[in-house]
mmJSON file of the N, C-alpha and C atoms, coordinates in Angstrom:
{"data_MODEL":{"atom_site":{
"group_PDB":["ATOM","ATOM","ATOM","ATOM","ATOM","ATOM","ATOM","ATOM","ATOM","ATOM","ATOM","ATOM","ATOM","ATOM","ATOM","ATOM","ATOM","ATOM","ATOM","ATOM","ATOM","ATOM","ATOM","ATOM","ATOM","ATOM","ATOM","ATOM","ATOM","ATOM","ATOM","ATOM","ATOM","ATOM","ATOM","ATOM","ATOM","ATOM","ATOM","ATOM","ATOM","ATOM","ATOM","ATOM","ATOM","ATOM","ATOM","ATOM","ATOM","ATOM","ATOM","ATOM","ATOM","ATOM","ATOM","ATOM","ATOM","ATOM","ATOM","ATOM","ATOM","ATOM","ATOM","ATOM","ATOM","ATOM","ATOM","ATOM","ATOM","ATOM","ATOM","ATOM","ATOM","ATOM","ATOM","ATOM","ATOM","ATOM","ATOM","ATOM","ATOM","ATOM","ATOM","ATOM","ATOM","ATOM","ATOM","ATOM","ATOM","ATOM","ATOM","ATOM","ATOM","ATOM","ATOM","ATOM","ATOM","ATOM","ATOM","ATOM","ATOM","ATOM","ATOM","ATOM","ATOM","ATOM","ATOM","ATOM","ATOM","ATOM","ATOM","ATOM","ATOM","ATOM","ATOM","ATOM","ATOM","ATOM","ATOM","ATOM","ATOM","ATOM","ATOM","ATOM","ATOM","ATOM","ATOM","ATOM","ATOM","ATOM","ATOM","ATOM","ATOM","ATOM","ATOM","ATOM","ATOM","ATOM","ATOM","ATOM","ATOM","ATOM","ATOM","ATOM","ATOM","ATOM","ATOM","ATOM","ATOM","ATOM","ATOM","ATOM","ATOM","ATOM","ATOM","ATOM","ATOM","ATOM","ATOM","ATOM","ATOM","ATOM","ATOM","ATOM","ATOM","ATOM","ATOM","ATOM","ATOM","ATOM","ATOM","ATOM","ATOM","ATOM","ATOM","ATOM","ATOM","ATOM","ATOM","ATOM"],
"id":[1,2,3,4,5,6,7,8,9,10,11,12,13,14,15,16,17,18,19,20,21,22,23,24,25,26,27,28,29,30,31,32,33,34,35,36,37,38,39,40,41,42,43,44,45,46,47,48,49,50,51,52,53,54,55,56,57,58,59,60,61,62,63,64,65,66,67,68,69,70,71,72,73,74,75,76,77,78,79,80,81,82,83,84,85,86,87,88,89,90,91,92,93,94,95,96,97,98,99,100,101,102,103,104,105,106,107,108,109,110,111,112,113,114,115,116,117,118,119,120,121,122,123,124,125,126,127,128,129,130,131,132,133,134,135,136,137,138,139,140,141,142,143,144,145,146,147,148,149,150,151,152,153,154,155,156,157,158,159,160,161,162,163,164,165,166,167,168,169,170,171,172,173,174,175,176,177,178,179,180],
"type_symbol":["N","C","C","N","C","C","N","C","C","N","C","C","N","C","C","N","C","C","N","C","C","N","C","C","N","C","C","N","C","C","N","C","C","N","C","C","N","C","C","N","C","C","N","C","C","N","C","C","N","C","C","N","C","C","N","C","C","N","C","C","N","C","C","N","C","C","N","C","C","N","C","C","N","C","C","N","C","C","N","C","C","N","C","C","N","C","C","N","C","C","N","C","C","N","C","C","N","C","C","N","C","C","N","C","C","N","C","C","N","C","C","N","C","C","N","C","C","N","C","C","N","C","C","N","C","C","N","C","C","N","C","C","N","C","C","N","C","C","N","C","C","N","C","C","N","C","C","N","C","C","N","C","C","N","C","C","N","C","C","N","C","C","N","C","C","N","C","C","N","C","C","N","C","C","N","C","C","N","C","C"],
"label_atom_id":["N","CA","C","N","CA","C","N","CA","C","N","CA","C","N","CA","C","N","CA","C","N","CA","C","N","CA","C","N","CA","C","N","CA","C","N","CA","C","N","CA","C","N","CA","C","N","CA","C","N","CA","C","N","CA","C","N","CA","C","N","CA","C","N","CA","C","N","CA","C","N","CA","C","N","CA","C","N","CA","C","N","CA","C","N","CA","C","N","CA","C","N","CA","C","N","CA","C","N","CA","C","N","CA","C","N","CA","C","N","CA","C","N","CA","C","N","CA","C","N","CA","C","N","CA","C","N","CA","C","N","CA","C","N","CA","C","N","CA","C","N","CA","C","N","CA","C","N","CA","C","N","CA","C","N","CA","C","N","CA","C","N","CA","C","N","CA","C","N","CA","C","N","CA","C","N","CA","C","N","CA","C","N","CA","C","N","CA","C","N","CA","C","N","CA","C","N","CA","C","N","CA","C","N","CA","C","N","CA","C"],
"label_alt_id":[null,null,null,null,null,null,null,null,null,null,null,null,null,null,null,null,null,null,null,null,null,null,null,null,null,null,null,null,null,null,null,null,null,null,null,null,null,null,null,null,null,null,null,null,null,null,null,null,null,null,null,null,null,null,null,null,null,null,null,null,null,null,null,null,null,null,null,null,null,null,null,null,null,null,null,null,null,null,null,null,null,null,null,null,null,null,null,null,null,null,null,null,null,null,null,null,null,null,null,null,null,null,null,null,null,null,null,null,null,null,null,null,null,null,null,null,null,null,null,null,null,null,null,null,null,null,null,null,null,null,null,null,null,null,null,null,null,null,null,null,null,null,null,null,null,null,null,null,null,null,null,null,null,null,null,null,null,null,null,null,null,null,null,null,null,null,null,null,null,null,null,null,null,null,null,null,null,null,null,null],
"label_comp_id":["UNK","UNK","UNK","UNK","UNK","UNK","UNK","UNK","UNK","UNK","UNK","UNK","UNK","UNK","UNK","UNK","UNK","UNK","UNK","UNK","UNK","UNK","UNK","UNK","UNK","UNK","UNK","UNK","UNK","UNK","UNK","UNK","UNK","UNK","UNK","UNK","UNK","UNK","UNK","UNK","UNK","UNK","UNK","UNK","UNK","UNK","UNK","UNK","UNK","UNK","UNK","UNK","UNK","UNK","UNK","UNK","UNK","UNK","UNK","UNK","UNK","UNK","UNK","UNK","UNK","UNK","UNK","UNK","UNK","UNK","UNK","UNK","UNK","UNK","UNK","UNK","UNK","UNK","UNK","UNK","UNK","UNK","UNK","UNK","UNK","UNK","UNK","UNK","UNK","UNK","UNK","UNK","UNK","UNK","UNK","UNK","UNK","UNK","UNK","UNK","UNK","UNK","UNK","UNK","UNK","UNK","UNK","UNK","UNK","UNK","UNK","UNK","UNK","UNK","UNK","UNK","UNK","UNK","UNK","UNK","UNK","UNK","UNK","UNK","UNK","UNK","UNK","UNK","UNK","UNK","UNK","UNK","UNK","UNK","UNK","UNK","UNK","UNK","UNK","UNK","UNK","UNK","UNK","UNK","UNK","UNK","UNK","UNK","UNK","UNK","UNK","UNK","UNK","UNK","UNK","UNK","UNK","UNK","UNK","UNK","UNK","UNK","UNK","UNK","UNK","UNK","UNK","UNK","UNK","UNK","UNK","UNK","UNK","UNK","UNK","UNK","UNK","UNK","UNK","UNK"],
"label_asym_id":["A","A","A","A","A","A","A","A","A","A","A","A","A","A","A","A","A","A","A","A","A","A","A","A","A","A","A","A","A","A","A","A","A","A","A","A","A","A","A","A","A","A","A","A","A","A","A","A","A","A","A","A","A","A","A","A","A","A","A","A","A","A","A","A","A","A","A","A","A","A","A","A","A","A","A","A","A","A","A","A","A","A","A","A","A","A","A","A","A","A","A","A","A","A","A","A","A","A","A","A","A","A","A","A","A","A","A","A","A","A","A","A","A","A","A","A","A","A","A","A","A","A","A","A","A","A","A","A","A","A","A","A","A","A","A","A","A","A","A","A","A","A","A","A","A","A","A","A","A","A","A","A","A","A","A","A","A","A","A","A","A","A","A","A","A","A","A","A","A","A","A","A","A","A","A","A","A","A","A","A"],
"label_entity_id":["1","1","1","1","1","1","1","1","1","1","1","1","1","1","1","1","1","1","1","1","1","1","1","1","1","1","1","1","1","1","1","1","1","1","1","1","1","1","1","1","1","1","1","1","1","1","1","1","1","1","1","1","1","1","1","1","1","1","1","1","1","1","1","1","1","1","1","1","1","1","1","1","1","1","1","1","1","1","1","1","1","1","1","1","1","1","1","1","1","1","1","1","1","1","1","1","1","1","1","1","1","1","1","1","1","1","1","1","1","1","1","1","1","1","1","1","1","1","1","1","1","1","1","1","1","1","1","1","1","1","1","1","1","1","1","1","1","1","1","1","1","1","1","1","1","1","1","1","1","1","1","1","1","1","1","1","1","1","1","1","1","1","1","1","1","1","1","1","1","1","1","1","1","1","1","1","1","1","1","1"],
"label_seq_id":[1,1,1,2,2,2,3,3,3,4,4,4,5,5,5,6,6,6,7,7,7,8,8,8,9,9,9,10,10,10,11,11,11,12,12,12,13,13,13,14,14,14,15,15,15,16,16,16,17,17,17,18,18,18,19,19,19,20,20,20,21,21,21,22,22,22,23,23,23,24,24,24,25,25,25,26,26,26,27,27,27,28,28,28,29,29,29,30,30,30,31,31,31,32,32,32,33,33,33,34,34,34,35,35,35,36,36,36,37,37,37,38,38,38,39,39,39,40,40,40,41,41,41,42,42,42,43,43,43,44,44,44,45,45,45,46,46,46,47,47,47,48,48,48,49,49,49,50,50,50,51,51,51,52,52,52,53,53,53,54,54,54,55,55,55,56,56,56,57,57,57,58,58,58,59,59,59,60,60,60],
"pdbx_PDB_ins_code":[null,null,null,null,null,null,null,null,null,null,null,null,null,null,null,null,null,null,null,null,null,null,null,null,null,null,null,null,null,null,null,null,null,null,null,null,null,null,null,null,null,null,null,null,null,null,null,null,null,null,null,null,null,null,null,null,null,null,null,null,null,null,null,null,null,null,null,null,null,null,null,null,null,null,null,null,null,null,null,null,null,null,null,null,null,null,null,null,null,null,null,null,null,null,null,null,null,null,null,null,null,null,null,null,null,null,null,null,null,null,null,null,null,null,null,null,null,null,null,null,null,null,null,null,null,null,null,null,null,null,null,null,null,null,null,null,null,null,null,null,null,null,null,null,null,null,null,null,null,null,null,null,null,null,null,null,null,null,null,null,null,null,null,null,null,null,null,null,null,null,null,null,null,null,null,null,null,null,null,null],
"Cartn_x":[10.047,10.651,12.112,13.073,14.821,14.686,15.218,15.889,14.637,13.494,12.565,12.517,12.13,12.084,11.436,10.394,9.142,9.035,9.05,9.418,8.207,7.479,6.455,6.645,5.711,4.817,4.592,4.325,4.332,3.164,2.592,1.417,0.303,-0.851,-2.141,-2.38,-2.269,-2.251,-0.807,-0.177,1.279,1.596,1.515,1.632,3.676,4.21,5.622,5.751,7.287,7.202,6.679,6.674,6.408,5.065,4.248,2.839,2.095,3.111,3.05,3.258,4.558,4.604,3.886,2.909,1.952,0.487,0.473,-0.785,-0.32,0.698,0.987,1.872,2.673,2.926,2.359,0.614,0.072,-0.747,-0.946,-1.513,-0.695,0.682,1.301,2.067,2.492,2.492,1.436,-0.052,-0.92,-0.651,-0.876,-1.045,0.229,1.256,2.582,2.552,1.973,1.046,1.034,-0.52,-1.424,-1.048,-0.035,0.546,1.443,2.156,3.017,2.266,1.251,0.343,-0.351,-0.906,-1.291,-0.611,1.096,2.028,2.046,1.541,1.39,1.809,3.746,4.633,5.291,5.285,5.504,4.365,3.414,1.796,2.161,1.898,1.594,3.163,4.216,5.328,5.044,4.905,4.85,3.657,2.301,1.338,1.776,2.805,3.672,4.124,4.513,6.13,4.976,4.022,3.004,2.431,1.546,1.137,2.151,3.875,4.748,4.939,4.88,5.402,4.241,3.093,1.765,1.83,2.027,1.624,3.039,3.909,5.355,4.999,3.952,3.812,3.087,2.118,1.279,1.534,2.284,3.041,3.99,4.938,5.569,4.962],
"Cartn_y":[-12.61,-12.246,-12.681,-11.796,-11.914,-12.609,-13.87,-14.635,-15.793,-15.556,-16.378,-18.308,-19.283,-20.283,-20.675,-19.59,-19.816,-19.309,-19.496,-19.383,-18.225,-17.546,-16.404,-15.939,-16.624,-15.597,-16.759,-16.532,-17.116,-18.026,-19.06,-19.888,-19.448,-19.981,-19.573,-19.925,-19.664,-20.036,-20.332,-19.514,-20.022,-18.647,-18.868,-17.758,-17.42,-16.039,-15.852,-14.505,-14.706,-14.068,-12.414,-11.602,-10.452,-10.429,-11.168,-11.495,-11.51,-12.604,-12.74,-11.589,-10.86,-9.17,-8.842,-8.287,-7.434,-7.705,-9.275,-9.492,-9.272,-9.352,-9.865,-8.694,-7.525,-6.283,-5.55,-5.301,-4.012,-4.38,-5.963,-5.911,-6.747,-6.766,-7.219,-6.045,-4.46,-3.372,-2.418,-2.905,-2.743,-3.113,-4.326,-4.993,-4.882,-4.514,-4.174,-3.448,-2.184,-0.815,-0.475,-1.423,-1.265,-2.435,-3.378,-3.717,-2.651,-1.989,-0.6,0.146,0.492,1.378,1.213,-0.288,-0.761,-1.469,-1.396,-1.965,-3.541,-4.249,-5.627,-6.056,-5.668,-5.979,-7.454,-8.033,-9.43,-10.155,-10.12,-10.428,-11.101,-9.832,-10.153,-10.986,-10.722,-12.001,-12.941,-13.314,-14.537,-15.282,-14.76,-15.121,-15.491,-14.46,-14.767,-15.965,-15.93,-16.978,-18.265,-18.454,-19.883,-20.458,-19.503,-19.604,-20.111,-19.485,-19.882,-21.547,-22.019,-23.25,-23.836,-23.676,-24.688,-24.983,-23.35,-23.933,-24.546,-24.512,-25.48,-26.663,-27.224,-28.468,-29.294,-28.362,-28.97,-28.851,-27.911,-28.367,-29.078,-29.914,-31.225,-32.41],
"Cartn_z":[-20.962,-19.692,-19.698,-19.911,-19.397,-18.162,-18.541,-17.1,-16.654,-17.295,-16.645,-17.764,-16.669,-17.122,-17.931,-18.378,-19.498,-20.594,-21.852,-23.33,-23.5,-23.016,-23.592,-22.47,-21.804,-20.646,-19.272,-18.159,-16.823,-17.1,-16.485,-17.008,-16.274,-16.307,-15.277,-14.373,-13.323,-11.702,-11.033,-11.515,-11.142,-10.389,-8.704,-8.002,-8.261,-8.406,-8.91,-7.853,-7.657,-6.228,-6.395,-7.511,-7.502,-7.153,-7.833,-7.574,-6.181,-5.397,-4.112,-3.267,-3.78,-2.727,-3.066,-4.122,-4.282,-3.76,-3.343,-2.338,-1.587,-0.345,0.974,1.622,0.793,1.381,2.431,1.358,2.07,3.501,2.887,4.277,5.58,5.293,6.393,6.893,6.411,6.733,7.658,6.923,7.448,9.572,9.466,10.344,11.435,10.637,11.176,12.059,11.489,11.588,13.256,12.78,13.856,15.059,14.725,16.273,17.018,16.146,17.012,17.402,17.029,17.717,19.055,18.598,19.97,20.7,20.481,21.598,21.512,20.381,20.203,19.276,19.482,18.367,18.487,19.998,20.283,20.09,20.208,19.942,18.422,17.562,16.0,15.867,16.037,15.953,16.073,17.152,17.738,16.813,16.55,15.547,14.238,13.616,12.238,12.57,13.302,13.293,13.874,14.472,14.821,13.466,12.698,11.72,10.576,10.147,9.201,9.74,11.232,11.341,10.83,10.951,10.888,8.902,8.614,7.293,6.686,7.619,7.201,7.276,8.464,8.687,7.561,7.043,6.723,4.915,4.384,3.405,3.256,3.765,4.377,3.687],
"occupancy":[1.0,1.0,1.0,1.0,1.0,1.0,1.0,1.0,1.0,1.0,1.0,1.0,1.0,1.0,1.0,1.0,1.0,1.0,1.0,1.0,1.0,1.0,1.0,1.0,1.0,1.0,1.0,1.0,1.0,1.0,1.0,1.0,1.0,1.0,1.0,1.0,1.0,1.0,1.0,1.0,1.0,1.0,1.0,1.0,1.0,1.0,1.0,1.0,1.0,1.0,1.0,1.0,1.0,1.0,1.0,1.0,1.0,1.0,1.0,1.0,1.0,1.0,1.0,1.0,1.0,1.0,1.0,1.0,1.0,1.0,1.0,1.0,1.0,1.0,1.0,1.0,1.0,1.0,1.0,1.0,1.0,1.0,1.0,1.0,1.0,1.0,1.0,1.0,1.0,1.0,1.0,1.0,1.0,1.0,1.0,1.0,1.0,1.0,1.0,1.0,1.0,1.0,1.0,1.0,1.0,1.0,1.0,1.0,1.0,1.0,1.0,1.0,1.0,1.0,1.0,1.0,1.0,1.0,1.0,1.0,1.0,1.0,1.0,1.0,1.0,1.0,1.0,1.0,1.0,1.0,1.0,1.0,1.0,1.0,1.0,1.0,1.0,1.0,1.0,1.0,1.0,1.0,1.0,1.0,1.0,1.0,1.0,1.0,1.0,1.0,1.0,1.0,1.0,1.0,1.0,1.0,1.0,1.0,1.0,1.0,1.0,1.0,1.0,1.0,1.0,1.0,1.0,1.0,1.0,1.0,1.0,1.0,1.0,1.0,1.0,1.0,1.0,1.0,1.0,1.0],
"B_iso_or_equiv":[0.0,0.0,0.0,0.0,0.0,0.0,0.0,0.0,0.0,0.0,0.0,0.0,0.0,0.0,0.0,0.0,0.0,0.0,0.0,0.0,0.0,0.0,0.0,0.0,0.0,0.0,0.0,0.0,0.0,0.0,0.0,0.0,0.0,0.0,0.0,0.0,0.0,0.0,0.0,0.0,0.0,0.0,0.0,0.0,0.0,0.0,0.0,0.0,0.0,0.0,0.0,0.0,0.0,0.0,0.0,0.0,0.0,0.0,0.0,0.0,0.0,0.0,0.0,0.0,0.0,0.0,0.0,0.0,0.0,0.0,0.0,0.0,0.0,0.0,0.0,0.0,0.0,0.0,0.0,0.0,0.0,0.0,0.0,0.0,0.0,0.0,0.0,0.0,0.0,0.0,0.0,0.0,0.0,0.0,0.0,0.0,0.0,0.0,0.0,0.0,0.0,0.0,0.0,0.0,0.0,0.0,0.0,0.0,0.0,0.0,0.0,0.0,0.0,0.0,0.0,0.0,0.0,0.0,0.0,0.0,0.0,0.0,0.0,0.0,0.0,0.0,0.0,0.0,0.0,0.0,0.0,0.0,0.0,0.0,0.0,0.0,0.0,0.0,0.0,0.0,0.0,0.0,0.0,0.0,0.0,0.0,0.0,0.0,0.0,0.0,0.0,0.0,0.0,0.0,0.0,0.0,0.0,0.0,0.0,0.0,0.0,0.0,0.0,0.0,0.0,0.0,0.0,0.0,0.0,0.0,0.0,0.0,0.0,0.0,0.0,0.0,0.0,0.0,0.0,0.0],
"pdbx_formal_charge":[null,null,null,null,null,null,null,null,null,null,null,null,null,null,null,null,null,null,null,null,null,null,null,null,null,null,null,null,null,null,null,null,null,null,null,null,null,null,null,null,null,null,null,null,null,null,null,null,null,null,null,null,null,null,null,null,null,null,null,null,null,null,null,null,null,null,null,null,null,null,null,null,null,null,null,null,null,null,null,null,null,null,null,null,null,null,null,null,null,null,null,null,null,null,null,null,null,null,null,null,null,null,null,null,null,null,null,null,null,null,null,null,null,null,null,null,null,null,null,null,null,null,null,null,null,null,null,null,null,null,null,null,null,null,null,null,null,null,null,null,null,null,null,null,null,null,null,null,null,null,null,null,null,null,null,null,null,null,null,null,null,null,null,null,null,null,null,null,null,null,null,null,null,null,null,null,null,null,null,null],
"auth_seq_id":[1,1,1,2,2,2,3,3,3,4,4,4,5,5,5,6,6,6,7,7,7,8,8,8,9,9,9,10,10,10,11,11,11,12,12,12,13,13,13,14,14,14,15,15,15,16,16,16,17,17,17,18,18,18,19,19,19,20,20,20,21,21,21,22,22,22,23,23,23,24,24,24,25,25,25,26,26,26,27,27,27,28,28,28,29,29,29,30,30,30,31,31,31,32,32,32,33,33,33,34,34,34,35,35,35,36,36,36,37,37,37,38,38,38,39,39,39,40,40,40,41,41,41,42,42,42,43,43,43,44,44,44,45,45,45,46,46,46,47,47,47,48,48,48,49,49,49,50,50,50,51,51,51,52,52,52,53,53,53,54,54,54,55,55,55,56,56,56,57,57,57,58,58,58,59,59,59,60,60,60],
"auth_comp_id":["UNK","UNK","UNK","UNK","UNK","UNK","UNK","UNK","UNK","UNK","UNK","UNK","UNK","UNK","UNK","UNK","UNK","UNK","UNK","UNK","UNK","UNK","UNK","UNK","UNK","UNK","UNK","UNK","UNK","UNK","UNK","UNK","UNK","UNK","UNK","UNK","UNK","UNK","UNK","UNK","UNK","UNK","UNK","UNK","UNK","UNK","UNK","UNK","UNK","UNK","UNK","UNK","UNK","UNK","UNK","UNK","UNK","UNK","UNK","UNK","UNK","UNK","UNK","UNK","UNK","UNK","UNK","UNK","UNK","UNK","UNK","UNK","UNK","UNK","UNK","UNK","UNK","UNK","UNK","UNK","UNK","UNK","UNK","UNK","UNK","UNK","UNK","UNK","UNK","UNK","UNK","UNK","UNK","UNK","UNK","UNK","UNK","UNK","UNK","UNK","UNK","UNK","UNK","UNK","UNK","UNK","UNK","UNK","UNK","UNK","UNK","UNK","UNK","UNK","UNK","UNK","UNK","UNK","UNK","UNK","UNK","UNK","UNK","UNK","UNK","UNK","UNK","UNK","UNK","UNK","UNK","UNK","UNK","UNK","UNK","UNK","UNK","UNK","UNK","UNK","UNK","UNK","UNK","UNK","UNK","UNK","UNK","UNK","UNK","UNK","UNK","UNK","UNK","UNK","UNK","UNK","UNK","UNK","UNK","UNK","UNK","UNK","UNK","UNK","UNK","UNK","UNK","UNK","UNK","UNK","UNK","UNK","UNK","UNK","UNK","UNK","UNK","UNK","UNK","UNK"],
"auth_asym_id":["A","A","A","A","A","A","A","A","A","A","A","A","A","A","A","A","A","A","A","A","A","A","A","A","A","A","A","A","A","A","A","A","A","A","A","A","A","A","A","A","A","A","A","A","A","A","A","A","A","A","A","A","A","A","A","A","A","A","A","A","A","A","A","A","A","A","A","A","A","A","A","A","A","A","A","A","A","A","A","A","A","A","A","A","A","A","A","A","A","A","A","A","A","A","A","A","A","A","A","A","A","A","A","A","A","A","A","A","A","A","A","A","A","A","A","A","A","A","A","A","A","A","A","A","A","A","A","A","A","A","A","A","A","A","A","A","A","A","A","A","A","A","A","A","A","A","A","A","A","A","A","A","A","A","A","A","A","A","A","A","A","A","A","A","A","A","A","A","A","A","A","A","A","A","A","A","A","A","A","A"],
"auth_atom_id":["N","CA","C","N","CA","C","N","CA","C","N","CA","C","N","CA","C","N","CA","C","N","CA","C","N","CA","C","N","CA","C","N","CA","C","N","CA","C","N","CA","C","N","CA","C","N","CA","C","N","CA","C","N","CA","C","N","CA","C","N","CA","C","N","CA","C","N","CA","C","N","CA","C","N","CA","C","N","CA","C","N","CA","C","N","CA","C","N","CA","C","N","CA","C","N","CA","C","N","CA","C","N","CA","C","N","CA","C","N","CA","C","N","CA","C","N","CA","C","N","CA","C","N","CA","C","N","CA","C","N","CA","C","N","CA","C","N","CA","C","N","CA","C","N","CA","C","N","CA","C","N","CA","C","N","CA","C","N","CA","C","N","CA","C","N","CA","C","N","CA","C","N","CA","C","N","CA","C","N","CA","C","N","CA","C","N","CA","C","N","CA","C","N","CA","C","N","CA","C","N","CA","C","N","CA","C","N","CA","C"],
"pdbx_PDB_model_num":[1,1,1,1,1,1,1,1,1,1,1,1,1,1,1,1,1,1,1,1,1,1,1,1,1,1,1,1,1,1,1,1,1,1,1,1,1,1,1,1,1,1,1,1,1,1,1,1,1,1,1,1,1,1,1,1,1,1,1,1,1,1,1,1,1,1,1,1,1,1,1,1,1,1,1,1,1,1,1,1,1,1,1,1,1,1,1,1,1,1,1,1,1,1,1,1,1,1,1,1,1,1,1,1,1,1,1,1,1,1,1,1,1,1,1,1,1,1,1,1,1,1,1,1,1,1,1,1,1,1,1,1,1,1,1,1,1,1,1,1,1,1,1,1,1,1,1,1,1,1,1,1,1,1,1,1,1,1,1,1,1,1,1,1,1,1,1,1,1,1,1,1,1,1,1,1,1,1,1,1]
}}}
């Protein structure tokens, strides 16, 4: 890998951010989705943004 910190290949269990978009895209589009639809675009925010502080806290 050009540019990467690891002499072959990435190691095993080592979540890397491409990795990470490709879990966490479809279903936060998903969900994106279906708060515009059902008008619960401050709703699912406000949930993002509770949930990013908690797991801020608790990785701390």
């Amino acid at each position: 890998m050009p540019g990467s910190p690891y002499f072959d290949e990435v190691p095993k269990g080592i979540l890397t951010w491409p990795k990470l978009l490709t879990y966490s895209t479809p279903p936060l589009i998903l969900t994106l989705f279906l708060a515009s639809k059902y008008d619960l675009i401050l709703e699912t925010f406000s949930i993002l943004a509770l949930s990013f502080i908690i797991i801020g806290l608790f990785r701390k």
